[in-house]
C-alpha positions in Angstrom: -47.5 14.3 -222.7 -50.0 13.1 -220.4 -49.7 12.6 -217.0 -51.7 10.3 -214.9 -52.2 11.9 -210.9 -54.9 9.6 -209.5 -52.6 7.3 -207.2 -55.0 6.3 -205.0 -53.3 7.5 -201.4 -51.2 4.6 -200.9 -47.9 6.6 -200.3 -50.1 8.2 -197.3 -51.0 5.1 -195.7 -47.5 3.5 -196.2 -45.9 7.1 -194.4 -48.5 6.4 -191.6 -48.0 3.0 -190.9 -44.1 3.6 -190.7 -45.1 6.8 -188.6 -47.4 4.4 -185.9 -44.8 1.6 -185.8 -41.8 4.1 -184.8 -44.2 5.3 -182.0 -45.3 2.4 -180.9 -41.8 1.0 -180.7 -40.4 4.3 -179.2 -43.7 3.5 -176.5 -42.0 0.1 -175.9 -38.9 1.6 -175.4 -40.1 4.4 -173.4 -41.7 2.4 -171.2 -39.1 0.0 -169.9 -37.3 2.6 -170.0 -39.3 4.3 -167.4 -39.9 0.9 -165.5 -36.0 0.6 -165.6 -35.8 3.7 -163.9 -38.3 3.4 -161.6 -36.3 0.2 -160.5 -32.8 1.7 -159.9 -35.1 4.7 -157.5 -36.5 1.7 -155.5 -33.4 0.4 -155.1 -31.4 3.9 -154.1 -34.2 4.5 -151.8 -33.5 1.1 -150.2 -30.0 1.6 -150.5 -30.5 5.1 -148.6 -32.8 3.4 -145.8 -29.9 0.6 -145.1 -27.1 3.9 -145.2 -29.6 5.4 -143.0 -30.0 2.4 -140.6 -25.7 2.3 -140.8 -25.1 5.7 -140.0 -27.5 5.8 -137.1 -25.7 2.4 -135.6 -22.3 4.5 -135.8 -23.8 7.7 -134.7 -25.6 5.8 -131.1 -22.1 3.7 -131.0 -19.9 6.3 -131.2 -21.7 8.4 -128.9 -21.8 5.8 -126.2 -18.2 5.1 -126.9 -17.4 8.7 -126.2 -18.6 9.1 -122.8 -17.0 5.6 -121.7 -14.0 7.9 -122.3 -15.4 10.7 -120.4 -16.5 8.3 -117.6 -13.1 6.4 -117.6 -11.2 9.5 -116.8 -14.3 10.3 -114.0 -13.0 6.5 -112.7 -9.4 7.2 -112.8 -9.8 10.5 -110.7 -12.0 8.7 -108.3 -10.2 6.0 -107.4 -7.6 8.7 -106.9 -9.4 10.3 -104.9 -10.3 6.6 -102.6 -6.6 6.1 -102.6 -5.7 9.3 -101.2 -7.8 8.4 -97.9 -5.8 5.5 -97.3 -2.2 7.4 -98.3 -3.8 10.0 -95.7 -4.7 7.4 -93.0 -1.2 5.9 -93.9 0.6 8.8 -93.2 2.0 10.0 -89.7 0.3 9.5 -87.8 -0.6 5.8 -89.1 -4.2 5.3 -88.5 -5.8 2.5 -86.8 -7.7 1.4 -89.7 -4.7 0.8 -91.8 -2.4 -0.1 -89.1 -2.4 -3.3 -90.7 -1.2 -5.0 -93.8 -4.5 -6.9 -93.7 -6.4 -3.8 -93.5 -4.7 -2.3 -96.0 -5.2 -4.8 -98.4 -8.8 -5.2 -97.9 -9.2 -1.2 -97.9 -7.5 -1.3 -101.4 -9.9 -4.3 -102.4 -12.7 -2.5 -101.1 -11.8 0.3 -103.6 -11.5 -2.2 -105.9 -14.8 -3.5 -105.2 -16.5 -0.1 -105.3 -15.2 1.6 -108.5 -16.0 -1.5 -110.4 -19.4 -1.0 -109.0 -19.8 1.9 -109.8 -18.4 2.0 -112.9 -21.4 -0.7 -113.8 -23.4 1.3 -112.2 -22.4 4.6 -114.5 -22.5 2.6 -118.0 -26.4 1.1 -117.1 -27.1 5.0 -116.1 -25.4 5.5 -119.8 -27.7 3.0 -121.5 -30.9 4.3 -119.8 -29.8 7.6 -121.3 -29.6 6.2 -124.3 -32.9 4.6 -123.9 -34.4 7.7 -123.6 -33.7 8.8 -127.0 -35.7 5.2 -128.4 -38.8 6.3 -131.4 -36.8 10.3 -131.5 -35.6 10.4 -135.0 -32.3 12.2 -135.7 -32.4 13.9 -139.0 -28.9 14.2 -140.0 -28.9 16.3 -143.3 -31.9 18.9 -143.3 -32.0 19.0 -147.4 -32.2 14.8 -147.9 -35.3 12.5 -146.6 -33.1 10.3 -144.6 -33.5 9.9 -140.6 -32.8 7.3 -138.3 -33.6 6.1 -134.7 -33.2 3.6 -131.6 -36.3 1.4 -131.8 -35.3 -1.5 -129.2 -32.5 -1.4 -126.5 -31.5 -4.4 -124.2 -28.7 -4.3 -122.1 -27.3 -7.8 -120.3 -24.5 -8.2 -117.5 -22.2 -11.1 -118.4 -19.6 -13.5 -116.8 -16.6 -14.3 -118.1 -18.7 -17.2 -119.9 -20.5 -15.0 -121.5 -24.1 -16.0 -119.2 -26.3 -13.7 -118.2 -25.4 -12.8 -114.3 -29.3 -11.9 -114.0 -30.3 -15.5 -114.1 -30.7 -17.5 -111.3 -29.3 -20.4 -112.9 -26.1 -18.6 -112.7 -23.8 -19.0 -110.2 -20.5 -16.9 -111.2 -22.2 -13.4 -110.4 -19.3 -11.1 -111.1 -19.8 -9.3 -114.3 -16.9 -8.8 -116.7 -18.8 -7.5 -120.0 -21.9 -6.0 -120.9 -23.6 -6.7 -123.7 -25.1 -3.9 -125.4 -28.5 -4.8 -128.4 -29.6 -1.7 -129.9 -31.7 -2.3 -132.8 -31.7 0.8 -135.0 -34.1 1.9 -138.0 -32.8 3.9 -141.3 -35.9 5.7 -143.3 -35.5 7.1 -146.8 -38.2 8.7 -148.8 -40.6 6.5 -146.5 -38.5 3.5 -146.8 -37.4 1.5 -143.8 -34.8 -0.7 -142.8 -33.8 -1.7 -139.5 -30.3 -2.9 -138.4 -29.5 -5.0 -134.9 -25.9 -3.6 -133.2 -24.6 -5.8 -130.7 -22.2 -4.2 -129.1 -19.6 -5.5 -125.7 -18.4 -3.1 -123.0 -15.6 -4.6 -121.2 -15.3 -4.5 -117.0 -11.7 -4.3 -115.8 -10.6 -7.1 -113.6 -9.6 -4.4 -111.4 -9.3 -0.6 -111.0 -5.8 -0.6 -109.3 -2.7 -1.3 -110.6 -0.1 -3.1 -108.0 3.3 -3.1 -110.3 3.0 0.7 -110.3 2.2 1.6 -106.5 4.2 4.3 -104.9 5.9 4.7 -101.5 4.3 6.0 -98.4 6.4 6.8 -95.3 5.1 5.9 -92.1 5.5 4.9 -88.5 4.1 1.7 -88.2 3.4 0.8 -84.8 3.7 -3.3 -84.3 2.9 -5.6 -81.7 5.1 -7.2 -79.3 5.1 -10.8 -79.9 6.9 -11.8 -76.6 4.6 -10.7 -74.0 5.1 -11.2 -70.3 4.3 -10.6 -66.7 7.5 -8.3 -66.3 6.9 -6.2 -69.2 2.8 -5.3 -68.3 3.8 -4.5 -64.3 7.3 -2.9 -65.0 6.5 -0.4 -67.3 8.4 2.6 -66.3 6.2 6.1 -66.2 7.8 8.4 -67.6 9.0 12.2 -66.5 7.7 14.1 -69.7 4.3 15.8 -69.1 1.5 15.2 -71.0 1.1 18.5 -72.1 4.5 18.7 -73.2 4.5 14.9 -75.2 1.2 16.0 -77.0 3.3 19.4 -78.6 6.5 16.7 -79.6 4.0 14.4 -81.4 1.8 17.2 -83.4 6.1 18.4 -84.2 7.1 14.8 -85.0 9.4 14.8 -82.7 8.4 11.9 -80.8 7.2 8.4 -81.7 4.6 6.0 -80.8 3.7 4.2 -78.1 3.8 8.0 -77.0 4.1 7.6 -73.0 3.6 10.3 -70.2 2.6 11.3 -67.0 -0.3 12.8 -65.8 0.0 15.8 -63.7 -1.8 17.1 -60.4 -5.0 19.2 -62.1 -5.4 17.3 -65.1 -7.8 15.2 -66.4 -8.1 12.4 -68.6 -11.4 13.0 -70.5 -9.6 16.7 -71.0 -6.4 15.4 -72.4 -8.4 12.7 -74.9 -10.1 15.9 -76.3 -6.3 17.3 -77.1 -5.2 14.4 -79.0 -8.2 13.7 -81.1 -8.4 17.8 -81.9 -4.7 17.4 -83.4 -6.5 14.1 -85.4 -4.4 11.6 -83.4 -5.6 8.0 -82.1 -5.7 8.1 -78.5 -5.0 4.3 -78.5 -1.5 5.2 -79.5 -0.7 7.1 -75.9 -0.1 5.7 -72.8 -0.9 7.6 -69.6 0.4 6.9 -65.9 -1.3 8.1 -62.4 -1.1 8.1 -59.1 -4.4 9.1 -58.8 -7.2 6.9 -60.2 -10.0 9.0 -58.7 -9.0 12.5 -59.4 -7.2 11.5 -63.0 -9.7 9.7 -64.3 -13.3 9.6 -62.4 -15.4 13.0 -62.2 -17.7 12.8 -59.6 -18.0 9.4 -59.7 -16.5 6.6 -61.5 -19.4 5.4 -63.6 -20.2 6.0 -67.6 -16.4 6.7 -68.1 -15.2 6.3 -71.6 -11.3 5.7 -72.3 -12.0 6.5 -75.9 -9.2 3.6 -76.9 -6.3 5.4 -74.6 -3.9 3.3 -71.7 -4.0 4.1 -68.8 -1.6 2.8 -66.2 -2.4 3.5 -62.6 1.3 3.4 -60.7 -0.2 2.9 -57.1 -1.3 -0.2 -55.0 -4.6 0.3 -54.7 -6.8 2.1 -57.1 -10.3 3.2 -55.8 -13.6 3.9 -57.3 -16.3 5.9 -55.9 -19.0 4.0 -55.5 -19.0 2.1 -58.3 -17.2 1.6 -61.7 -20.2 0.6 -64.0 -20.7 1.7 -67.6 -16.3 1.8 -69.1 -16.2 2.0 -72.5 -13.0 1.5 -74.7 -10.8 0.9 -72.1 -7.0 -0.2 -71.7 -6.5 -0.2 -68.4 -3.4 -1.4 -66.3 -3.4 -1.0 -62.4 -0.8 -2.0 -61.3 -2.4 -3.1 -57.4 -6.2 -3.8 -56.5 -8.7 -2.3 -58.4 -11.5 -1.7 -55.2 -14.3 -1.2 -57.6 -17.3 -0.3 -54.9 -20.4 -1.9 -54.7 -20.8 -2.7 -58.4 -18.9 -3.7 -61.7 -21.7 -3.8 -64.1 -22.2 -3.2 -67.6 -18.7 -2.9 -69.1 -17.7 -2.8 -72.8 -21.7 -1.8 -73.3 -20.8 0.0 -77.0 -19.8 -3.3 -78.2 -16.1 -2.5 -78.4 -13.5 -4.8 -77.0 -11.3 -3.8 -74.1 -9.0 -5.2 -72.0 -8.3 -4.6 -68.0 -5.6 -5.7 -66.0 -5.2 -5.8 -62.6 -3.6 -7.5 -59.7 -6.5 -8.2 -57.7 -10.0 -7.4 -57.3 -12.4 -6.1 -54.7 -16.2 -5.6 -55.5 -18.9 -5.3 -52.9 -21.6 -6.6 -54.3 -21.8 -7.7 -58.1 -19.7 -8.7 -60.9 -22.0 -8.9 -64.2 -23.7 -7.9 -67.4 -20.0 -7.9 -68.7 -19.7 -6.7 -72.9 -16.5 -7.5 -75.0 -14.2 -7.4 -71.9 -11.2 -8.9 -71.3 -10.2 -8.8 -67.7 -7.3 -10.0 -66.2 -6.5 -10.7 -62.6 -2.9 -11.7 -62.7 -1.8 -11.6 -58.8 1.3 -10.1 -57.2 5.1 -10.7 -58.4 6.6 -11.8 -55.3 10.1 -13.7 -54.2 8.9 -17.7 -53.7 9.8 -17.7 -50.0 7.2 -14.2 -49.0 5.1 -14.3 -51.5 2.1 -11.7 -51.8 -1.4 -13.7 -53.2 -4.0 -11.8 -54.4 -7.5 -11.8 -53.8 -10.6 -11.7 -56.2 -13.7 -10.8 -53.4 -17.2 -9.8 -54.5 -20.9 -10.2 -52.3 -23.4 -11.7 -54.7 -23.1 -12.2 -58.3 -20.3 -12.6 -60.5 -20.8 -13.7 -64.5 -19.2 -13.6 -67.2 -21.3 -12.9 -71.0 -21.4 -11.2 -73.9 -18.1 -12.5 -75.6 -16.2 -11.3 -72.5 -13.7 -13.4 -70.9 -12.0 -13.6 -67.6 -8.4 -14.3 -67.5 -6.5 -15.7 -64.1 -3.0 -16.9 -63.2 -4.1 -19.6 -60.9 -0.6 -19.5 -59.9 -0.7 -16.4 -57.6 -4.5 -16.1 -56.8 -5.5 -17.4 -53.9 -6.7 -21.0 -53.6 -10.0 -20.3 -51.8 -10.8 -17.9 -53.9 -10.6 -19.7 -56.7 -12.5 -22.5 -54.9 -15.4 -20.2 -54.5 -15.3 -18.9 -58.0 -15.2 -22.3 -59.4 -18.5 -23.0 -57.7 -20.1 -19.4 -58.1 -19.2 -17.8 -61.2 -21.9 -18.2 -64.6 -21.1 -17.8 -68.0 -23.6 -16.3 -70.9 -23.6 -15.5 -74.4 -20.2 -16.7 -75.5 -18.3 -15.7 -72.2 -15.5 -17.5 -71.0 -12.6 -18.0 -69.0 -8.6 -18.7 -69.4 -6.4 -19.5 -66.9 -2.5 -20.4 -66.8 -0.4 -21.8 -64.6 3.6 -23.0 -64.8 2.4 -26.4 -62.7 1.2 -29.0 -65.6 -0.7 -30.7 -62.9 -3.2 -27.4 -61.5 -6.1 -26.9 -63.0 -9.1 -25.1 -62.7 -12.6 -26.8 -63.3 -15.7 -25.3 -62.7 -17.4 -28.0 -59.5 -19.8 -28.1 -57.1 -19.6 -27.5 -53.4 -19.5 -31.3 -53.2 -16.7 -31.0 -55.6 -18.7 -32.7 -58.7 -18.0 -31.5 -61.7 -21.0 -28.8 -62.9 -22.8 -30.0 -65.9 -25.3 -28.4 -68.5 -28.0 -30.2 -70.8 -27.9 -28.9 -74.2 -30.4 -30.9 -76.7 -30.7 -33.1 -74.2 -26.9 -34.4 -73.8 -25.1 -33.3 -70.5 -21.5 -31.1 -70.5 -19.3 -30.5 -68.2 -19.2 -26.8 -68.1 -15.5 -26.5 -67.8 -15.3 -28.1 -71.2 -17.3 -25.3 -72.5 -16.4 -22.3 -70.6 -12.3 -23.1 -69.2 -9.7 -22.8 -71.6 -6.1 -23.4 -70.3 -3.3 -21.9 -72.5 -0.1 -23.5 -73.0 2.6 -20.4 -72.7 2.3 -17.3 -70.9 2.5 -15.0 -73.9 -0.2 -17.0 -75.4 -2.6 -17.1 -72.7 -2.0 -12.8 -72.8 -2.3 -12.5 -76.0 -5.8 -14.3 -75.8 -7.1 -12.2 -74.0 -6.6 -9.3 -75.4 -3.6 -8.3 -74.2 -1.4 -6.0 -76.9 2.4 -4.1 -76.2 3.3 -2.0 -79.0 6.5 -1.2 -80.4 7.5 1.4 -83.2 9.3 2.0 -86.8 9.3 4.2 -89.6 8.7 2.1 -93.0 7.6 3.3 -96.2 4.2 1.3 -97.5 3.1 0.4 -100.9 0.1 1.7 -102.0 -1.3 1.0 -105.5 -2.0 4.0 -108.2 -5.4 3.7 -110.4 -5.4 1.5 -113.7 -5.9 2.5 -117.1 -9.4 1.6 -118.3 -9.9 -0.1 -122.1 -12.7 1.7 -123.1 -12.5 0.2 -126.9 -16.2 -1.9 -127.8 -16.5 -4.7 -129.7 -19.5 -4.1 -132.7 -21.5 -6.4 -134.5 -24.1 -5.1 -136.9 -26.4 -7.8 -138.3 -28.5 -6.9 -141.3 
């Protein structure tokens, strides 16, 4: 048989052709296969960047969230701490700055005031802290390329309507919020993304809360509201030493007013040093003498300083050497003349209101410069048909300045003295005069020795002076109490005083992609 093997290679080229389109189709195939790919790692990278951004936003919040809580328990202990200085200044014996309701409300307000300050005051620290950390990446896995970090950080103190407090088209100042924009960036494998947090820290409306205050026992020492002659000039001294009262009070044993009598050999200066070394308020003792000059002056009666105390002089004439210039914080009663030497000058210099009382007066030569002084000259309480009138006699010069005031009961000063001192006297710098009397029809006017009333020009308009300087008061207790002076009486009360409030130290987040 014969066979014919000449085919002329087609089988060849057919095995090839089939050979080239499988690869080039497995090339196709290949390839989007690879772009596919290449795709879904763009978009994992991306994806990573944004989880990046994400965790860094929770990572800064969080933080920041956590130290609000360690600052909120920082705020609760000190406002603890603020309140126990008022339960201290509360407690026996009852301070004068708390002495009050009113000042115990506006001591608690002040707390108020202050921690919310400074609890602003600690979250900005917080967000400068924070600020500190903007461009540091935080890597937060060391075997992935991921990282993120603060870029931007803006910080704004809000109202309640949600305005900016820092504008000065704002009126409403007090800050409620604060609103917190961090903008944060996420990298993956060299992709970025960046995320903006907005983020609100709320302000308590306040740091105390009232429904929960406690009880703090006291004795509260209140004024008498029904003051009179009688009851300044009849006080009765007491028997009880002063060195003896001073141990019953530190024992609480006695109670306030706290009233004694001086002894021969003390001193007053010595005896203020006692009571503020056991921490007690000399204004809440009241000390009688016989003996003005030995009590009271060293050796001379000038630059004394009562430091608050009262002082009652039981004796018809009480003397100064020389002079009595320079008394500071002074509650004085003398219950006679007060023969003050050649000058009364320059009392109530520290700025500190005090109040003298005396029956009458005898200076030598000037009555002036007077600071934040109430003095009373309220005559002798004698029978109708013998009656006793008091003088007021000085030399040269007698005003009465520097919101000071001069008090009289025309009724039992003598009429030509009161003549003179309505032509004489001069007022300065807010310093008046009160007077009373029980006649409806006596009155005292500042005149002339022609009796015309004296005027003064101000912007050109003329006053009568006594419209300006002369107040009469209505009631007896009023016209006392106006100037200045205060009776106290005692009781033991327990006081509310407010414990701290919880702060909400939850945030509000927004994250805006």
């Amino acid at each position: 048989m014969k066979h014919f093997k000449n085919q002329q290679g087609y089988a060849l080229v057919i095995v090839l052709l089939i050979v080239v389109l499988f690869l080039s189709m497995s090339a196709t195939f290949i390839a989007g296969s690879l772009n596919h790919a290449k795709q879904e790692q763009t978009v994992d990278v991306t994806n990573h960047a944004v989880a990046a951004a994400e965790m860094g936003t929770l990572y800064f919040t969080s933080d920041f969230e956590r130290e609000l809580k360690m600052l909120k328990q920082e705020m609760s202990d000190q406002t603890q701490l603020k309140l126990n200085a008022l339960i201290d200044c509360i407690k026996y014996p009852l301070g004068t700055a708390c002495d009050t309701e009113a000042e115990r409300i506006q001591w608690e307000e002040k707390i108020d005031a202050d921690m919310k300050a400074l609890y602003i005051e600690r979250i900005m620290a917080k967000i400068e802290e924070l600020k500190e950390q903007i461009g540091i990446k935080t890597v937060p896995f060391s075997e992935e390329q991921i990282d993120y970090s603060v870029l931007d950080l803006k910080a704004i103190q809000l109202n309640k309507d949600k305005k900016d407090t820092a504008l000065p088209s704002v009126s409403d100042k007090e800050v409620t919020s604060i609103e917190i924009e961090m903008e944060v960036q996420g990298t993956s494998e060299e992709m970025l993304k960046q995320l903006v947090a907005t983020f609100f820290v709320s302000i308590p409306d306040s740091f105390l809360n009232a429904d929960e205050s406690i009880k703090v026992d006291t004795i509260l020492i209140t004024q008498d509201e029904d003051i009179t002659y009688e009851k300044i000039f009849t006080l009765v001294p007491p028997t009880r030493s002063c060195t003896d009262l001073l141990t019953s009070v530190v024992d609480q044993t006695a109670t306030a007013p706290y009233e004694c009598a001086a002894a021969a050999g003390e001193d007053l200066k010595d005896f203020i040093q006692l009571i503020k070394s056991k921490s007690l308020d000399p204004a809440d003792f009241r000390v009688y003498t016989n003996d003005f000059k030995d009590y009271v002056c060293d050796k001379n009666c000038n630059n004394l300083n009562f430091e608050g105390i009262n002082l009652v002089v039981q004796q018809n004439d009480a003397a100064a050497s020389n002079n009595m210039n320079n008394l500071i914080n002074a509650n004085l009663i003398i219950n006679g003349k007060l023969d003050a030497g050649n000058n009364l000058i320059n009392l109530g210099k520290n700025g500190v209101k005090q109040t003298i009382i005396v029956k009458e007066l005898t200076v030598d030569v000037n009555i002036k410069n007077m600071y934040y002084t109430n003095f009373l000259i309220l005559g002798y309480n004698t029978p109708i048909e013998n009656p006793k009138i008091a003088n007021i006699d000085w030399k040269n010069h007698i005003e009465i300045s520097n919101y000071s005031r001069l008090c009289l009961d025309i009724d039992r000063i003598d009429s030509a003295d009161l003549k003179r001192l309505s032509q004489e006297i001069e007022f300065s710098e807010s310093g008046a005069l009160s007077y009373f009397s029980i006649d409806p029809n006596k009155v005292f006017e500042l005149k002339t020795s022609t009796n015309a009333d004296r005027t003064v020009k101000i912007g050109g308009v003329t006053h009568k002076m006594t419209d300006l300087y002369v107040q009469r008061e209505d009631t007896y207790s009023t016209f006392l109490e106006n100037c200045g002076v205060v009776l106290k009486n005692t009781s033991t009360l327990p006081l509310d005083v407010s414990v701290p409030n919880p702060i909400d130290t939850d945030i509000d987040l927004e994250i805006e992609y």
